[in-house]
VMD Tcl script that builds the backbone (N, CA, C; Angstrom):
set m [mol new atoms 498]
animate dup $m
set s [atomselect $m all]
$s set {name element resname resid chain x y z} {
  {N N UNK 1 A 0.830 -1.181 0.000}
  {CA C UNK 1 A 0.000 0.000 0.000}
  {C C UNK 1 A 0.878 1.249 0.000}
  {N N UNK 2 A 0.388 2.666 -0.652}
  {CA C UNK 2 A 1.007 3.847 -0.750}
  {C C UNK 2 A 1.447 4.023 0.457}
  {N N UNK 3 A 0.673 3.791 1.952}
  {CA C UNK 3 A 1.387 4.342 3.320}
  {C C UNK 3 A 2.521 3.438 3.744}
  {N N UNK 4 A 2.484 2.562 3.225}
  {CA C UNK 4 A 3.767 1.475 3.870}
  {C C UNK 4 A 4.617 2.007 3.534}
  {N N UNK 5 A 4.537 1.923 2.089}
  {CA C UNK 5 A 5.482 2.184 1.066}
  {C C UNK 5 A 6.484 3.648 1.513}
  {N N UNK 6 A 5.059 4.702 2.294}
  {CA C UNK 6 A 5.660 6.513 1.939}
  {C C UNK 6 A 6.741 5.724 3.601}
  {N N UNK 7 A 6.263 5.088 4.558}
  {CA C UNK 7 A 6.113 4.748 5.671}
  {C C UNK 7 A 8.139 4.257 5.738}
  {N N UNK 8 A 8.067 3.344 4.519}
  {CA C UNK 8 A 9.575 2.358 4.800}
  {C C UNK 8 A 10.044 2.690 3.846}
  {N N UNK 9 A 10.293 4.041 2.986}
  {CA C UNK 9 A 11.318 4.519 2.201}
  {C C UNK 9 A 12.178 5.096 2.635}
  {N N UNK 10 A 11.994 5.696 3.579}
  {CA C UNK 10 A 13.629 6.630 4.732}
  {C C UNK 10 A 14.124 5.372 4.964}
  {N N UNK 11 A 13.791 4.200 5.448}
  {CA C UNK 11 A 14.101 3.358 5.942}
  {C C UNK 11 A 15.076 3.304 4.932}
  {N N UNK 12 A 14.682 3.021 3.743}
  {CA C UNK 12 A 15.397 2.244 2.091}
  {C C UNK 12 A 16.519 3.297 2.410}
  {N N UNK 13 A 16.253 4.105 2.060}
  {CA C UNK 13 A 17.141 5.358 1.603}
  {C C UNK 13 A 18.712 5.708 2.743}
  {N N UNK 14 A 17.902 5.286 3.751}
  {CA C UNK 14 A 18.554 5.683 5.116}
  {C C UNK 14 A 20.161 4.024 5.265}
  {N N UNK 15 A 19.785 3.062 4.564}
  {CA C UNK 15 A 20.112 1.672 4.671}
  {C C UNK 15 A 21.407 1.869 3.274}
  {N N UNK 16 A 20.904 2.881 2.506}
  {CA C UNK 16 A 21.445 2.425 1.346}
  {C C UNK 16 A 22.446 3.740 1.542}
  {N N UNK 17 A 22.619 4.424 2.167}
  {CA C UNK 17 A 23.525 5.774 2.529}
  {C C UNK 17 A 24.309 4.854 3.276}
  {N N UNK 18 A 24.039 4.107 4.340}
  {CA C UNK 18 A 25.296 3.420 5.156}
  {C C UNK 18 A 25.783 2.597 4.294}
  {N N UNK 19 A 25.372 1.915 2.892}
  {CA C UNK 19 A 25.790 0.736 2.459}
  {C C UNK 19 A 26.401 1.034 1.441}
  {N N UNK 20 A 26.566 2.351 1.224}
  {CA C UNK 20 A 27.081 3.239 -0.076}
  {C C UNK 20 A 27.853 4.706 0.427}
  {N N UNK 21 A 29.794 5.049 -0.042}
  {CA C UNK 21 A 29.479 6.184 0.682}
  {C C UNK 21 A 29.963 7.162 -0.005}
  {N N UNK 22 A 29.453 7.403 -1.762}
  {CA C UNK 22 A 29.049 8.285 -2.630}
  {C C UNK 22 A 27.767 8.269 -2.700}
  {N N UNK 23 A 26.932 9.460 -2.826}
  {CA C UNK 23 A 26.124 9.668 -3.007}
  {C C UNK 23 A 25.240 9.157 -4.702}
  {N N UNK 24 A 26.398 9.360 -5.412}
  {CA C UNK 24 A 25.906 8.631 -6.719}
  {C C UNK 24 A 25.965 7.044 -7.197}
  {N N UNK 25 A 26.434 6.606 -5.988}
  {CA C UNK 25 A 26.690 5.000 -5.891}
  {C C UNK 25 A 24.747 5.016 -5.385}
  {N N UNK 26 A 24.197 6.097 -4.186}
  {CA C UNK 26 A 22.704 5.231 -4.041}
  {C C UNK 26 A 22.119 5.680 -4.832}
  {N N UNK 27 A 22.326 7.159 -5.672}
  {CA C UNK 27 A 21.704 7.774 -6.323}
  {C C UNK 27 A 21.238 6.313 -7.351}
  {N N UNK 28 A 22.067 6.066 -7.836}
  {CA C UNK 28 A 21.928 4.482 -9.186}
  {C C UNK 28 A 21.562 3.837 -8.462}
  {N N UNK 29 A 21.546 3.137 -7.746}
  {CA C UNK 29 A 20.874 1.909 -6.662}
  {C C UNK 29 A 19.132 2.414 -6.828}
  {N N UNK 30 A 18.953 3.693 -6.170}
  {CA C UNK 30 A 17.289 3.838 -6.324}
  {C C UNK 30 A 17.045 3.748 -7.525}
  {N N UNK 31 A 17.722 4.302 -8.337}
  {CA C UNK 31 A 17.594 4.497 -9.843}
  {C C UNK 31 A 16.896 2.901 -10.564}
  {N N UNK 32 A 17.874 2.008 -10.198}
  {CA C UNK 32 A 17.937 0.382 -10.797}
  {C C UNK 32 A 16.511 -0.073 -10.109}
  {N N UNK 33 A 16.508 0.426 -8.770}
  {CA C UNK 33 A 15.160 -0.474 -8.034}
  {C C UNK 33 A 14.241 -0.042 -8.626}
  {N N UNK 34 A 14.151 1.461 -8.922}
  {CA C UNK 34 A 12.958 1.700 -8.855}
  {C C UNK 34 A 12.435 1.674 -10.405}
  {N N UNK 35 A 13.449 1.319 -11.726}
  {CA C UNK 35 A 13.205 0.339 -12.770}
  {C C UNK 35 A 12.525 -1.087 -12.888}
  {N N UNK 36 A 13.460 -1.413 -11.821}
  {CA C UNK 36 A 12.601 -2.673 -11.693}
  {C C UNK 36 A 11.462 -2.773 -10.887}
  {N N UNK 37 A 10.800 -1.787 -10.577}
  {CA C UNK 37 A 9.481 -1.541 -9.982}
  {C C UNK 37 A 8.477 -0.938 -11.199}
  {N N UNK 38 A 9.409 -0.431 -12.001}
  {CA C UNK 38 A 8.251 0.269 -13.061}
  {C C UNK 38 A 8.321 -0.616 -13.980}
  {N N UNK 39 A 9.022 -1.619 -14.257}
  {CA C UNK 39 A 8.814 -3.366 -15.380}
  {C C UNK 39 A 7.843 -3.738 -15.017}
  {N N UNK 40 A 7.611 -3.869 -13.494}
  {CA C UNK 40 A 6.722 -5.093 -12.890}
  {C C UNK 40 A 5.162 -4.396 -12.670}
  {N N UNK 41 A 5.572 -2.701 -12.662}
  {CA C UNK 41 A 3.972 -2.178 -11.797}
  {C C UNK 41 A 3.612 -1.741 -13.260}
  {N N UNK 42 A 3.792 -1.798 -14.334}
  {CA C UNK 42 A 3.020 -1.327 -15.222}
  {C C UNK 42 A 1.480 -2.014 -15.920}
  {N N UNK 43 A 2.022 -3.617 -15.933}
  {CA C UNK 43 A 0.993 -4.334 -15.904}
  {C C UNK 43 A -0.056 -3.616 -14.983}
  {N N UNK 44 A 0.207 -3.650 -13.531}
  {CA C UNK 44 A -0.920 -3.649 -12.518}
  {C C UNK 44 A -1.424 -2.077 -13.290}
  {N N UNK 45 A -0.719 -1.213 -13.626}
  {CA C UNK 45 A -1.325 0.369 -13.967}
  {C C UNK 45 A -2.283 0.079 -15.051}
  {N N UNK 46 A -1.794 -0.637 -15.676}
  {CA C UNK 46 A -2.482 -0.797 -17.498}
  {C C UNK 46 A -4.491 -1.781 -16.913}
  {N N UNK 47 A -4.057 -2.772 -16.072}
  {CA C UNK 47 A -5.182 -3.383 -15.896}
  {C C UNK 47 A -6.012 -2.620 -15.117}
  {N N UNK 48 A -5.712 -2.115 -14.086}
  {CA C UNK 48 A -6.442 -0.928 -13.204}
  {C C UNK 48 A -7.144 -0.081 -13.665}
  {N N UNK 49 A -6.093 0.822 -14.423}
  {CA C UNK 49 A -6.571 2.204 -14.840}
  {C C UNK 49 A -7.527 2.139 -15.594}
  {N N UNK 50 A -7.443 0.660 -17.129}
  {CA C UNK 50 A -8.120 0.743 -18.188}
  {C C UNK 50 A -7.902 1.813 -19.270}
  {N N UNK 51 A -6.630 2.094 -19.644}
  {CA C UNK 51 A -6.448 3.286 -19.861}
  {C C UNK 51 A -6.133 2.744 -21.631}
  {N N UNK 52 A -6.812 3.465 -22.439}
  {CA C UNK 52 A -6.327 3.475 -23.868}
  {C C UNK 52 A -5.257 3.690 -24.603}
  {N N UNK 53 A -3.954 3.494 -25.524}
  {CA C UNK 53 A -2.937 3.488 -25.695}
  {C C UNK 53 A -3.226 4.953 -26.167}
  {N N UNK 54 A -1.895 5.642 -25.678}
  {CA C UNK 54 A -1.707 7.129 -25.375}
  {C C UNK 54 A -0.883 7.301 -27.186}
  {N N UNK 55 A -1.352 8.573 -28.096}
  {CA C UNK 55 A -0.994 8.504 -28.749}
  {C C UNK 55 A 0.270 9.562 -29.324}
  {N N UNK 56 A 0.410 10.454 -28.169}
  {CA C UNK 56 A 1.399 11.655 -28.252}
  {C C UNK 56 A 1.827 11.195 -26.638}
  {N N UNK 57 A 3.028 12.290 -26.969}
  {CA C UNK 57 A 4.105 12.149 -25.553}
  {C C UNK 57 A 3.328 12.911 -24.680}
  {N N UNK 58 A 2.604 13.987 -25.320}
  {CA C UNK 58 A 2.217 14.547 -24.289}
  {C C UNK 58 A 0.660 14.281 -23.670}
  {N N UNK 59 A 0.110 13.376 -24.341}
  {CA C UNK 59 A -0.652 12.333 -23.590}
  {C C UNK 59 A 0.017 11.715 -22.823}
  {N N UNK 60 A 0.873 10.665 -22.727}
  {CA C UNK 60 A 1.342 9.901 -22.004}
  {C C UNK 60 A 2.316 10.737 -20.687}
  {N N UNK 61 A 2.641 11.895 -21.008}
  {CA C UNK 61 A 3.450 12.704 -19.797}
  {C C UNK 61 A 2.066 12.910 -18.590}
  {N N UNK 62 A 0.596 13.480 -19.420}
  {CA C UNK 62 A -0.423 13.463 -18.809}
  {C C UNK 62 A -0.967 12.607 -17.871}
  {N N UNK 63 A -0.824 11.339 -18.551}
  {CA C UNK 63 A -1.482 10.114 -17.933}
  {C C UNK 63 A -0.227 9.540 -16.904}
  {N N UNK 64 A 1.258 10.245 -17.021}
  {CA C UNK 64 A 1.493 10.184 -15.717}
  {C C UNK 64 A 1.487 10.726 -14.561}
  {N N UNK 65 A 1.344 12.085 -14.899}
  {CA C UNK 65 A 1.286 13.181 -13.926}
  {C C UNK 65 A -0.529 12.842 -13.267}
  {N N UNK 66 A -1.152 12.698 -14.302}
  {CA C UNK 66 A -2.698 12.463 -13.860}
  {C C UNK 66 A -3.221 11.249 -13.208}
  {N N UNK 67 A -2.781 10.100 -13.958}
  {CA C UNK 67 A -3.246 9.043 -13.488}
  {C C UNK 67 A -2.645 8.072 -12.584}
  {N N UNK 68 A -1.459 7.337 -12.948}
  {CA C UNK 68 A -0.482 7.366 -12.039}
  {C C UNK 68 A 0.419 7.395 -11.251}
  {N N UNK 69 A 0.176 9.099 -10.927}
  {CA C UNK 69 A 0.783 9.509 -10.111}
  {C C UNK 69 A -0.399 9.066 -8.591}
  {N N UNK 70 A -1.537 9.809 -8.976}
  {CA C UNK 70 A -2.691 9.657 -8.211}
  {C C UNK 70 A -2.824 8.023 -7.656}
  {N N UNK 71 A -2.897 6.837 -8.552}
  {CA C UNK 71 A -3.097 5.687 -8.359}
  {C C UNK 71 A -2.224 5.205 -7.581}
  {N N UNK 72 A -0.942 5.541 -7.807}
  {CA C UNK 72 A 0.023 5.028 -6.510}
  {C C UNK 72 A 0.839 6.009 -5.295}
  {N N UNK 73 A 0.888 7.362 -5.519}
  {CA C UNK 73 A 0.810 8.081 -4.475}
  {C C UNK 73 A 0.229 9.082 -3.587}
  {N N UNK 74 A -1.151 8.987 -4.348}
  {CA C UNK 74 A -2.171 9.854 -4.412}
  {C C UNK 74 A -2.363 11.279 -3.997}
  {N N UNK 75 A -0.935 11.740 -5.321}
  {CA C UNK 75 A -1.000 13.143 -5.557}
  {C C UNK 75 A -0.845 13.590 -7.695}
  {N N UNK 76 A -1.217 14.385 -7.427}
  {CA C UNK 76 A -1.398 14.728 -9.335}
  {C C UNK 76 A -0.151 15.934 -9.431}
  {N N UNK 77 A 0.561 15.503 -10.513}
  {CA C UNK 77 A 1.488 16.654 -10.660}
  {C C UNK 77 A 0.773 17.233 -12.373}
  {N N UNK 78 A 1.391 18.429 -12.505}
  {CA C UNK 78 A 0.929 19.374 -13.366}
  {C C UNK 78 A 2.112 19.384 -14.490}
  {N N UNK 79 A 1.709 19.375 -15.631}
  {CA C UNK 79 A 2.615 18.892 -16.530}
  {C C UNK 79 A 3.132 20.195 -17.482}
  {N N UNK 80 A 3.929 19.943 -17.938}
  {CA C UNK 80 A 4.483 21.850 -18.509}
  {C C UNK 80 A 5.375 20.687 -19.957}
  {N N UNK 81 A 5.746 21.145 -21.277}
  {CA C UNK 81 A 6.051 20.783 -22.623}
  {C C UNK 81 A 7.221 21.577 -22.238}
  {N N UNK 82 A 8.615 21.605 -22.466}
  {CA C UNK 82 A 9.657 22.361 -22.480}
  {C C UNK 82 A 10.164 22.269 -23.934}
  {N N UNK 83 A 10.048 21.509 -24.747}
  {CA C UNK 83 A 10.594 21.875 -25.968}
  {C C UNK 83 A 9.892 21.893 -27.532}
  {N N UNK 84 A 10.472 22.359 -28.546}
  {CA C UNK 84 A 9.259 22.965 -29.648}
  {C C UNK 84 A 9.048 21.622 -29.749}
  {N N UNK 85 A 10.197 20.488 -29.853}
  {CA C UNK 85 A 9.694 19.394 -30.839}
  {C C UNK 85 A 8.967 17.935 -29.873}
  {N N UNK 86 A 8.577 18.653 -28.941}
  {CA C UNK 86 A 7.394 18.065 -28.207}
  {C C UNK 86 A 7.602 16.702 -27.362}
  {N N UNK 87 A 9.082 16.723 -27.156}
  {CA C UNK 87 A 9.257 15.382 -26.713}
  {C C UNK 87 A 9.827 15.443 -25.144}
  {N N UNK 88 A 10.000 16.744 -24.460}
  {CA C UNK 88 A 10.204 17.017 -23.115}
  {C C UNK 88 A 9.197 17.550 -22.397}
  {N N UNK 89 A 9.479 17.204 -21.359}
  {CA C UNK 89 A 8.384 17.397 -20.335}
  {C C UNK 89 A 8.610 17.537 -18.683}
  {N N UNK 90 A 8.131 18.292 -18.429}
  {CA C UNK 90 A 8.077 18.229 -16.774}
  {C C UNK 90 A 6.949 18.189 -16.237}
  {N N UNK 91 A 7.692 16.925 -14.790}
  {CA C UNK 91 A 6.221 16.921 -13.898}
  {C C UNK 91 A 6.359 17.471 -12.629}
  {N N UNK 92 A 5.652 18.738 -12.641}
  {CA C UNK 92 A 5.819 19.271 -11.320}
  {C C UNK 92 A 5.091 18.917 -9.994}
  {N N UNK 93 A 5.717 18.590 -8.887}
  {CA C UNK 93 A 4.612 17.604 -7.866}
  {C C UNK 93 A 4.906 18.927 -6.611}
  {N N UNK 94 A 3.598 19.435 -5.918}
  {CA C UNK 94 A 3.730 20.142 -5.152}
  {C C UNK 94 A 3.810 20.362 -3.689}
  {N N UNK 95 A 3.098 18.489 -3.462}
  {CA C UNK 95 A 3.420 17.596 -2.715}
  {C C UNK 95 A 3.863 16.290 -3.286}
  {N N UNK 96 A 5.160 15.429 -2.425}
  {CA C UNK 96 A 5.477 14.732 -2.788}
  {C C UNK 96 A 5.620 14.058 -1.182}
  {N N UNK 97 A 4.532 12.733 -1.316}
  {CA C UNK 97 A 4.368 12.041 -0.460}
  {C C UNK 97 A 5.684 11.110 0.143}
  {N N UNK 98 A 6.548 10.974 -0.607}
  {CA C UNK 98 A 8.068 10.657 -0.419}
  {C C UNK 98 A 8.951 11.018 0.308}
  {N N UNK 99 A 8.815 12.280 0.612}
  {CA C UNK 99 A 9.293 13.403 1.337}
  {C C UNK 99 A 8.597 13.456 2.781}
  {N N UNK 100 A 7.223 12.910 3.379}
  {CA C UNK 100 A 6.413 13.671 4.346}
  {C C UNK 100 A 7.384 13.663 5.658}
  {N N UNK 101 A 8.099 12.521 5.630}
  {CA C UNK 101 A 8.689 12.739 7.151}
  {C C UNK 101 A 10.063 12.821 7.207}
  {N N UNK 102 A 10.507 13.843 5.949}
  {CA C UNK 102 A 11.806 13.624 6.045}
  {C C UNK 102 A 12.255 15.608 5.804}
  {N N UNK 103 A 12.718 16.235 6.563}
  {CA C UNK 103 A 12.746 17.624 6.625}
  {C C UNK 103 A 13.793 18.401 5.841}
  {N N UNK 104 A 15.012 17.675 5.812}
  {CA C UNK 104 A 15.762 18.058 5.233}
  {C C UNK 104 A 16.950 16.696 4.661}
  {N N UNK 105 A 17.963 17.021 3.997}
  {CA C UNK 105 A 19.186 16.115 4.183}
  {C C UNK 105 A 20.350 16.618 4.389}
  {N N UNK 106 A 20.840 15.612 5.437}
  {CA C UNK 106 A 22.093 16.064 5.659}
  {C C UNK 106 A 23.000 16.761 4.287}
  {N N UNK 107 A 23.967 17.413 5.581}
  {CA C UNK 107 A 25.012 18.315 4.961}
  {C C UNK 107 A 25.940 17.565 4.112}
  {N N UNK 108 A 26.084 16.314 4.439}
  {CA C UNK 108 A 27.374 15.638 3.722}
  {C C UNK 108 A 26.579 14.702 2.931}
  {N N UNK 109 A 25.552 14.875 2.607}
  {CA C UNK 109 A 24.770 13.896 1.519}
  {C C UNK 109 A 23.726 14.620 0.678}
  {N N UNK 110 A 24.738 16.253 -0.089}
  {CA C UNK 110 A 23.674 17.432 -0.231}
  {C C UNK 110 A 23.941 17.173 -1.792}
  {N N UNK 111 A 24.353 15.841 -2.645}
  {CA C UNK 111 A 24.142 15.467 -4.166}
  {C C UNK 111 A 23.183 14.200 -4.123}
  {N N UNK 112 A 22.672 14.028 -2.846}
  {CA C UNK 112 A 21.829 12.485 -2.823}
  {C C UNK 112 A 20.373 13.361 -3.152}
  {N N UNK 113 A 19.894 12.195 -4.492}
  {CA C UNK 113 A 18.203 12.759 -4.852}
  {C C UNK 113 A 17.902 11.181 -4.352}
  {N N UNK 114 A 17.158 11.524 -2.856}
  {CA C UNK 114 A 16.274 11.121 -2.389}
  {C C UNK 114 A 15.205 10.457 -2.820}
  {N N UNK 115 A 14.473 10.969 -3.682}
  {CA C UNK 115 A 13.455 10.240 -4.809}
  {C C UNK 115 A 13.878 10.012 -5.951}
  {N N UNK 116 A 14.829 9.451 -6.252}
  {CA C UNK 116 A 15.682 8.867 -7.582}
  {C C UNK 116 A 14.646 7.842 -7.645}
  {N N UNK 117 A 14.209 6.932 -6.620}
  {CA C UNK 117 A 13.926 5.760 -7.644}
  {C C UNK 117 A 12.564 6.333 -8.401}
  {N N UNK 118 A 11.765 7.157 -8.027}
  {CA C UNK 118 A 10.774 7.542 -8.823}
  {C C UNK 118 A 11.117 8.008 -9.949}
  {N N UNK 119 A 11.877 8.265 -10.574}
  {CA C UNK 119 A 12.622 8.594 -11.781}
  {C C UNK 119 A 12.912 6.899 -12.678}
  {N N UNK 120 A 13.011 6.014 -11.532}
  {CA C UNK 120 A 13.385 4.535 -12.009}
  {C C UNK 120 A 12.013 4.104 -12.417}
  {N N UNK 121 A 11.080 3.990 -11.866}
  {CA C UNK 121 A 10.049 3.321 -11.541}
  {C C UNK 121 A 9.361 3.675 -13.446}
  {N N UNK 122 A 9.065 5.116 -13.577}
  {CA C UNK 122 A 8.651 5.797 -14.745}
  {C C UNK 122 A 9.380 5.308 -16.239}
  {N N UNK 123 A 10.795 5.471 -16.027}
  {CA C UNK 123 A 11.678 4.641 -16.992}
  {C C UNK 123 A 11.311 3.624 -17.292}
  {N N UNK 124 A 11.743 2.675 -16.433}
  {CA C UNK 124 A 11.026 1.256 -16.440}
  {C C UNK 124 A 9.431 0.982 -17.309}
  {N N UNK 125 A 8.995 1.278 -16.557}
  {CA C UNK 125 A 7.386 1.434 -16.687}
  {C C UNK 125 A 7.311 1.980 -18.583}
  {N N UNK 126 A 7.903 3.074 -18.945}
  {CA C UNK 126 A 7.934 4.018 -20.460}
  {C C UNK 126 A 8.449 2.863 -20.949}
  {N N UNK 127 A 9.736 1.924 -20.958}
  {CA C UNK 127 A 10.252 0.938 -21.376}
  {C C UNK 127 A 9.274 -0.477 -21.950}
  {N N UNK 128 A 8.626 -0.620 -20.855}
  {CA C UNK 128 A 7.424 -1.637 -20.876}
  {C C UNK 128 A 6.094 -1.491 -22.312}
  {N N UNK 129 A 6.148 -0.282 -22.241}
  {CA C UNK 129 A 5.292 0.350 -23.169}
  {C C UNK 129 A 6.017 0.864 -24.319}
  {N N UNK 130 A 7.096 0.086 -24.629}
  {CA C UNK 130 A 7.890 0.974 -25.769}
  {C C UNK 130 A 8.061 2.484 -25.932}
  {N N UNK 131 A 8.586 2.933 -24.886}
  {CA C UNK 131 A 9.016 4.497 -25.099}
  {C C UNK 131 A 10.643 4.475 -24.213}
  {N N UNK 132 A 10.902 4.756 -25.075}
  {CA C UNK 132 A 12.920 5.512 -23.998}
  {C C UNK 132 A 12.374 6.577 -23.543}
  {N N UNK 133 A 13.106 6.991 -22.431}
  {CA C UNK 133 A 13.397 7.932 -22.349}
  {C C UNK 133 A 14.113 8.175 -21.140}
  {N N UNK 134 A 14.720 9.343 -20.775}
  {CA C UNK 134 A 15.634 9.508 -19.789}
  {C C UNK 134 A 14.974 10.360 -18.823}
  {N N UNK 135 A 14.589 9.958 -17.691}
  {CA C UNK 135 A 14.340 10.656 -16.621}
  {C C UNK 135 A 14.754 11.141 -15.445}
  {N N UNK 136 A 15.042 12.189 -15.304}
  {CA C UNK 136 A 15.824 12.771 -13.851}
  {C C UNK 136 A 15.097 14.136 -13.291}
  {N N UNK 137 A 15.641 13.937 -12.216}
  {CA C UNK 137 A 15.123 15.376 -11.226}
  {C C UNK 137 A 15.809 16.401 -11.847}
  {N N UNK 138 A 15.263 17.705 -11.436}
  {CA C UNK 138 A 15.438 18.495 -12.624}
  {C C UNK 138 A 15.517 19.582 -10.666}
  {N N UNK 139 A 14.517 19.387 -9.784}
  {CA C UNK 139 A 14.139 20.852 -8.825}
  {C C UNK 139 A 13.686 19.382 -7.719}
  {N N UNK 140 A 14.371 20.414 -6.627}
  {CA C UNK 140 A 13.984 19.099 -5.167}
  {C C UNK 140 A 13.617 20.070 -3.927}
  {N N UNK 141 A 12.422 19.976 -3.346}
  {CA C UNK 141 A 12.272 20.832 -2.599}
  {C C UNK 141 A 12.995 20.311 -1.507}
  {N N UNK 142 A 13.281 19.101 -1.359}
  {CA C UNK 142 A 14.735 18.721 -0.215}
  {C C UNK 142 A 16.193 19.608 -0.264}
  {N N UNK 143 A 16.141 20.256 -1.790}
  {CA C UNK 143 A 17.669 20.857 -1.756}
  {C C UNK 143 A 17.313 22.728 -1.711}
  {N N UNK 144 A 15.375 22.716 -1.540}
  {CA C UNK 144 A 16.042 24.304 -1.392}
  {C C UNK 144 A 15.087 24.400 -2.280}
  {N N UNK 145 A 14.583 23.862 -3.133}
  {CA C UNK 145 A 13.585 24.436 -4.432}
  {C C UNK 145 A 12.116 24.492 -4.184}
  {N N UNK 146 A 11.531 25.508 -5.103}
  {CA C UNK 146 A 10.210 25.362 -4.755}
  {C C UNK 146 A 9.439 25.000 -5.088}
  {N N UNK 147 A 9.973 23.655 -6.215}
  {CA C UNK 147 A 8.807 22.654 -6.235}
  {C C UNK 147 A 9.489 21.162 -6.399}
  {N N UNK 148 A 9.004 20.303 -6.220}
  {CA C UNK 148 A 9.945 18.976 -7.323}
  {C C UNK 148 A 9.708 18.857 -8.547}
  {N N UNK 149 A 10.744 18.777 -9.203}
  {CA C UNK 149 A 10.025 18.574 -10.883}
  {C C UNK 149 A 10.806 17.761 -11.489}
  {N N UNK 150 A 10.560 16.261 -12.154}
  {CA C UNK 150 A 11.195 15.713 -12.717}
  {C C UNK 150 A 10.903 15.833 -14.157}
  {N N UNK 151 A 12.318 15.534 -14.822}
  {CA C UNK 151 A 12.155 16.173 -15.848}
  {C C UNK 151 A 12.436 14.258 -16.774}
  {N N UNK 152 A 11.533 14.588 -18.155}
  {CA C UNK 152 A 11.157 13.305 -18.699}
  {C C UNK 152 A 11.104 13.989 -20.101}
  {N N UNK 153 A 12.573 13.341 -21.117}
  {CA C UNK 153 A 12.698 13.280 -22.160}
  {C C UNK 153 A 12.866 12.138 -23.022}
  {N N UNK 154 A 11.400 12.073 -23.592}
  {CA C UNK 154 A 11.298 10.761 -24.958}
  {C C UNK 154 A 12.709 10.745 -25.822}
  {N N UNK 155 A 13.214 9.661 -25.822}
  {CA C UNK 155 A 14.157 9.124 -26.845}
  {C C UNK 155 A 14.094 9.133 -28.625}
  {N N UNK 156 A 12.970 8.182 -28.382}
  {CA C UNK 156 A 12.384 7.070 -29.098}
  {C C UNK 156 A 11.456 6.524 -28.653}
  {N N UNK 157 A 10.701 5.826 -30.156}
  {CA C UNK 157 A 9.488 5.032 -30.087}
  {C C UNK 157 A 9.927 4.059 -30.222}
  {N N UNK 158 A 10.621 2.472 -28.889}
  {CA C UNK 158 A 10.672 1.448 -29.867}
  {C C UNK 158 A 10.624 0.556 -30.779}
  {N N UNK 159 A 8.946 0.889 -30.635}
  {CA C UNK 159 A 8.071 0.305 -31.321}
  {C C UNK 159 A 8.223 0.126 -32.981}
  {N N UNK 160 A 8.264 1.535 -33.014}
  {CA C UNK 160 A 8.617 2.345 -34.372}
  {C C UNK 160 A 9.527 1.645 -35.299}
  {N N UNK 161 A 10.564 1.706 -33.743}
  {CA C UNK 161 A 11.621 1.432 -35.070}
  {C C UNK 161 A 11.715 -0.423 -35.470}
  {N N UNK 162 A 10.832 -1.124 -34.520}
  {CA C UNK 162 A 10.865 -2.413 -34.704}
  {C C UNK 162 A 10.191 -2.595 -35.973}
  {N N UNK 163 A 9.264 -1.658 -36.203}
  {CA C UNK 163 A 7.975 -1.837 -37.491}
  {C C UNK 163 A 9.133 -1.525 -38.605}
  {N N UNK 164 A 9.995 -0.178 -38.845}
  {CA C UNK 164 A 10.748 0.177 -39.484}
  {C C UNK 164 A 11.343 -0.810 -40.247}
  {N N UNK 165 A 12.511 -2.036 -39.414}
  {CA C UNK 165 A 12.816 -3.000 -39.578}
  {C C UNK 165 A 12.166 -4.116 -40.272}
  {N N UNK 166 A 10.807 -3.872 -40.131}
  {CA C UNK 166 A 10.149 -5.036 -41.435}
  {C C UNK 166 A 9.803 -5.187 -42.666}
}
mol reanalyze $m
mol bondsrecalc $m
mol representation Tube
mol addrep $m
């Protein structure tokens, strides 16, 4: 469930700082998990939601910021297009349930993004559904900013180019 989950992520995070002591050694660790959370949870999103195959990026940036985001942390982020040729995107979250009991981060762990694996989870998940793309935090209200916003740029359609090939 979303509260366990918001409940035993300091825990994760807190486990993987002692077990790592660069910050970009856990930064990739959440990164990898939380891929392999978005392989496995996309099924459950696709059967749930009922959701129709998204036919622009910026449908599908929508239906994450809208749908689930809501379905598994039950908050909606607001979506903004950053470039002409329509393939970037940001999701701005104004609460981020990830964060509720955690106030700040330490001084000597001030390059650790905290919610990396949610950046994994989305990858993963875009992967599943034939889309690349590269996702990272972009604004962390843990480091000072005034909002979180991860930022999500389409690659490629794999799909595409598999059809291409025939």
């Amino acid at each position: 469930s979303r509260e366990l989950f918001v409940l035993t992520y300091g825990a994760l995070v807190a486990q993987l700082c002692k077990d790592y002591e660069k910050d970009e050694d856990v930064n990739n660790c959440l990164d990898r998990m939380g891929y392999g959370i978005g392989v496995r949870l996309i099924e459950d999103f696709l059967a749930r939601s009922a959701v129709k195959k998204c036919r622009s990026y910026s449908e599908t940036a929508d239906m994450i910021a809208q749908v689930a985001f809501k379905m598994y942390l039950g908050v909606t982020a607001s979506v903004s297009c950053s470039s002409a040729a329509g393939n970037e995107f940001s999701l701005i979250l104004d609460k981020n349930p990830l964060v509720d009991f955690v106030e700040e981060l330490p001084a000597e762990r001030a390059s650790l993004c905290y919610c990396n694996l949610l950046c994994g989870v989305i990858r993963g998940a875009l992967e599943m559904v034939h889309l690349a793309a590269e996702v990272t935090f972009l604004q962390d209200k843990l480091k000072g900013d005034a909002v979180t916003e991860i930022g999500i740029v389409f690659l490629k359609n794999t799909e595409d180019k598999k059809h291409k090939r025939n």
